[in-house]
N, C-alpha and C positions, 0 to 999 in steps of 0.2 A: 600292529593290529589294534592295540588300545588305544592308539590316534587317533586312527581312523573312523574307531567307531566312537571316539571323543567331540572327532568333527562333523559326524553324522548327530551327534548330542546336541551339539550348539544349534547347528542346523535347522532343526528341527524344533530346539526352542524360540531361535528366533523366528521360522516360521510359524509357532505358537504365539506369540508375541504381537508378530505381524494379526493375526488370526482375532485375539484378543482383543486387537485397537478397533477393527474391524465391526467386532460386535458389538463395541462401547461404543464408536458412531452409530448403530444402527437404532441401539436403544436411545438414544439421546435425539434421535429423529422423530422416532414412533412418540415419545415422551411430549417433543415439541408440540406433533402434529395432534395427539392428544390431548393437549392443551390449549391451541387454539382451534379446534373442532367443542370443547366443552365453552371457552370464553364464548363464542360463537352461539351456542343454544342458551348460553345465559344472558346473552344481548336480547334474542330472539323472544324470551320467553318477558325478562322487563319493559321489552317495546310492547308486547303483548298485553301485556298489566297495565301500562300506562294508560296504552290506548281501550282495555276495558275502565280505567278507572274515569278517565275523559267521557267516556260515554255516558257512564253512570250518572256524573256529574251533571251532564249534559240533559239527562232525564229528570233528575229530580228540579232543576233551574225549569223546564217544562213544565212539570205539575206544579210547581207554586207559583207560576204566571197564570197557572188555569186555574187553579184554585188558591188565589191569596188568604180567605179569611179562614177556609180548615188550615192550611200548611202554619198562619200564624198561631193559632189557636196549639195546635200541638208544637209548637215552635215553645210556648207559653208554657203548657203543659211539661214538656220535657226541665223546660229550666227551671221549673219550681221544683221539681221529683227532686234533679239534682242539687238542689239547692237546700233542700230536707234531708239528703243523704249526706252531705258534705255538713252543715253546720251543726251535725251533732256529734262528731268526732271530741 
């Protein structure tokens, strides 16, 4: 009788076993799929960024075609500010 229910023990561990490998693929799935679902919205959101940062660029190259002597003029202005803030270090 303590065989039997020796080989009902094994049994059942290695059905446990089996059961185990099972759920270690499944998380290693979810894991993947998780992973290239997240690379995926971080593609989507840098293409996002770039293409707002192109535009922006693409604005301001606008307004100093339309307006060259203010855009230099503060072009001028900005680089003296920094240029009083930096050379008194």
């Amino acid at each position: 009788m303590a065989t039997a229910e020796t080989d009902l023990l094994m049994e059942e561990m290695r059905q446990l076993r089996t059961d185990f490998g099972k759920i270690s693929d499944t998380l290693i799935n979810i894991a993947k799929q998780q992973t290239s679902e997240a690379a995926a919205r971080a593609n989507r959101a840098a293409e996002e960024t770039w293409s707002d940062a192109k535009d922006m660029a693409k604005d301001v190259t606008k307004r100093i075609e339309e307006q060259p002597l203010k855009s230099t003029l503060i072009a001028l202005a900005v680089g003296f500010l920094l240029g009083l803030i930096f050379s008194r270090r």
